[in-house]
C-alpha positions as CSV (number, residue, x, y, z in Angstrom):
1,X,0.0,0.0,0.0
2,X,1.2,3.4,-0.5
3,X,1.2,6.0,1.7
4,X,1.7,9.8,0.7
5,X,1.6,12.9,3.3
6,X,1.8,16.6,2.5
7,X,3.1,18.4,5.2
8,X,4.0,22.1,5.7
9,X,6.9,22.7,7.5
10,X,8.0,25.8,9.3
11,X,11.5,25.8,10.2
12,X,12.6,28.5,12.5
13,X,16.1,27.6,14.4
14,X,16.0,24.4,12.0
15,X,13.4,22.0,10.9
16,X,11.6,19.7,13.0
17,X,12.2,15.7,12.9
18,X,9.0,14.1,11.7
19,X,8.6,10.2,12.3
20,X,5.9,8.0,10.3
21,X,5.0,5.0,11.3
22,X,2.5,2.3,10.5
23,X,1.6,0.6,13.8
24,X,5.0,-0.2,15.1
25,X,6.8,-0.2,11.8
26,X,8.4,3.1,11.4
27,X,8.4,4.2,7.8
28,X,10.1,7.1,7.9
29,X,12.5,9.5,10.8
30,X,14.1,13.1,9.4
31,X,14.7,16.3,10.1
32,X,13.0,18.3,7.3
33,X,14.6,21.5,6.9
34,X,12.8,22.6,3.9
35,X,10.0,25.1,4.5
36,X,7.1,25.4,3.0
37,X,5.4,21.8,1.3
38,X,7.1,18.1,1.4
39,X,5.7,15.6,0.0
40,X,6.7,11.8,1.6
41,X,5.8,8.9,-0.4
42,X,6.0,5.6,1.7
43,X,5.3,1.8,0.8
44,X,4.1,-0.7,3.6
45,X,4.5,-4.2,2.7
46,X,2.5,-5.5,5.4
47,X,-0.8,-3.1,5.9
48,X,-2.9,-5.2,8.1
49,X,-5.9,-3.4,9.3
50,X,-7.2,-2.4,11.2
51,X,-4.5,-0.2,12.3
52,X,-2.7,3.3,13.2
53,X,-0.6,5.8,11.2
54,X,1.3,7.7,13.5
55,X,3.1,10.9,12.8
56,X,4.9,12.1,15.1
57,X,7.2,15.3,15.2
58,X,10.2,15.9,17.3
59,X,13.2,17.8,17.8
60,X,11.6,20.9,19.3
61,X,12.6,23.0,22.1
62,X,9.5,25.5,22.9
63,X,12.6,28.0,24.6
64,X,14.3,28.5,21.2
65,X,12.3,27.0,18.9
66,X,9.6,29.8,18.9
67,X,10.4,33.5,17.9
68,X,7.8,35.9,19.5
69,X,8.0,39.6,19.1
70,X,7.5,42.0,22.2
71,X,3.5,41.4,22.4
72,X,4.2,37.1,22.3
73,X,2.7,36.8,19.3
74,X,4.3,34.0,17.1
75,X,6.6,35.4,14.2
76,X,8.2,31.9,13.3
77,X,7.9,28.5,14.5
78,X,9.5,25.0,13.9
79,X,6.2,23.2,13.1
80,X,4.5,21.0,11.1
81,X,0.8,21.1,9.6
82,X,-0.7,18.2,7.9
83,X,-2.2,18.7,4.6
84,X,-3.3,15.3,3.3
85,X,-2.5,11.9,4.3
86,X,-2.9,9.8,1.0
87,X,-4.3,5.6,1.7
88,X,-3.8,4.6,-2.1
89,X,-6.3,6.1,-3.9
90,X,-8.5,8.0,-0.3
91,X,-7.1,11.2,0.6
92,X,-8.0,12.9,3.7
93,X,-7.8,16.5,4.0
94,X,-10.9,18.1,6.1
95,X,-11.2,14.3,7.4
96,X,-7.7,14.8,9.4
97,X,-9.2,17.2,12.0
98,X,-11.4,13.9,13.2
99,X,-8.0,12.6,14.6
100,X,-6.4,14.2,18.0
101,X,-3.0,15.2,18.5
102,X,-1.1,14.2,21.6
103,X,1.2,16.5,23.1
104,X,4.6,15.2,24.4
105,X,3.6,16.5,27.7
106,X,0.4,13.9,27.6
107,X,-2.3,16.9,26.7
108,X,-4.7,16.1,23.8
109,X,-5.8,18.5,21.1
110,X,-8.5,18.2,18.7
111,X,-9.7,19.0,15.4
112,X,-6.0,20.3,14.9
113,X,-4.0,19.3,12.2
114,X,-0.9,22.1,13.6
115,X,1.8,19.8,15.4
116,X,3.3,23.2,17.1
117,X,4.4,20.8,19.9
118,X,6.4,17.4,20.2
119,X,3.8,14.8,19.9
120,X,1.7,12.7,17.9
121,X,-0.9,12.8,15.6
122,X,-3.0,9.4,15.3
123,X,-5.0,8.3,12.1
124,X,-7.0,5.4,13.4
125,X,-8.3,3.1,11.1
126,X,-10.9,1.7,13.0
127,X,-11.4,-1.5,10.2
128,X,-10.2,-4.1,8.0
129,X,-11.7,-2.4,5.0
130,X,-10.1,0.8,4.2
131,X,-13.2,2.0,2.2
132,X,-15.5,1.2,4.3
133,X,-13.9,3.3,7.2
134,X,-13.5,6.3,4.8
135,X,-17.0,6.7,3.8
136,X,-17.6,5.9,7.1
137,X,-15.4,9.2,7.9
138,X,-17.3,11.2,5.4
139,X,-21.0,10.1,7.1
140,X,-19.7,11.6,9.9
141,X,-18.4,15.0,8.6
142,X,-21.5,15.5,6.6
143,X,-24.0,14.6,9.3
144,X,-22.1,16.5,12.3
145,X,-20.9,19.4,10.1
146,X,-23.0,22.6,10.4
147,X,-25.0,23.7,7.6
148,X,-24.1,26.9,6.0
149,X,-27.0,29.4,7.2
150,X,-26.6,32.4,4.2
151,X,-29.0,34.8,6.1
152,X,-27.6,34.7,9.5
153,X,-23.9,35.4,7.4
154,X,-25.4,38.2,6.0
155,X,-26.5,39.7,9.2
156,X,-23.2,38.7,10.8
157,X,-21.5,40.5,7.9
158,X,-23.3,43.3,6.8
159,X,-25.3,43.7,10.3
160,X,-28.4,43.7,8.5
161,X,-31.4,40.8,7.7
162,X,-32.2,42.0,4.5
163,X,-30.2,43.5,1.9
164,X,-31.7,45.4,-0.8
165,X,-30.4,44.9,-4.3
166,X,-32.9,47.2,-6.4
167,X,-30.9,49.7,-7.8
168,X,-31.5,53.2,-8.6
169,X,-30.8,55.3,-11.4
């Protein structure tokens, strides 16, 4: 099976090290020092399901890893964000905030796909058949995803219920 990731790395004071691994075969340990988008393309001989991706980033110390400016905001970062995780042919980009990242320090975030800490981020797959866990991933997102209300995004917009588009001459 392959496996594909897009991440986005940010690499202030050096790149962060990323390890993938497939249950408890690890695929894949580096230090990516090039910013902006990499693309990893992996092969697992021995995908059993059902089963875990885990990728896990590294390599970070939060005292000098971080530049703030005098307010602490963040300018840079060493970070990685997960774009798409490819399964063969299923990509999963909106999917991926379904999964929770686990801080090094043991806290768990969710629907966060920003590793801005040492930790890991866990794609479960919950099945023996791929397919039928991803369309079981998109009932979910389309049944517990808000619907888009137009008129109340007008009136959070434009502060008004009713616009009036007659126009005068």
């Amino acid at each position: 099976m392959d496996i594909k990731l897009k991440l986005f790395i940010r690499n202030y004071n050096g790149g962060p090290g990323v390890r993938i691994s497939w249950g408890e075969q690890m695929l894949f340990d580096q230090i990516l020092a090039k910013k902006g988008l990499n693309e990893i393309s992996l092969n697992v001989d021995k995908f059993a399901l059902p089963n875990s991706l885990i990728i896990e980033m590294y390599n970070k110390d939060m005292r000098h890893d971080t530049l703030l400016d005098e307010n602490k905001n963040i300018i840079d970062d060493k970070a990685c964000y997960i774009a798409e995780v490819c399964f063969g042919d299923i990509a999963l980009t909106q999917e991926l905030f379904l999964f929770n990242f686990k801080k090094e320090s043991g806290d768990v975030s969710s629907n966060n796909v920003y590793m801005g800490f040492n930790g890991k981020f866990t794609v479960d797959i919950t099945s023996d058949n791929l397919h039928e866990w991803y369309h079981g991933l998109q009932k979910h997102l389309l049944t517990n995803t808000e619907k888009f209300d137009y008129e109340q995004f007008k009136t959070e917009i434009f502060g008004i219920n009713k616009i009036n588009y007659s126009i005068k001459y």
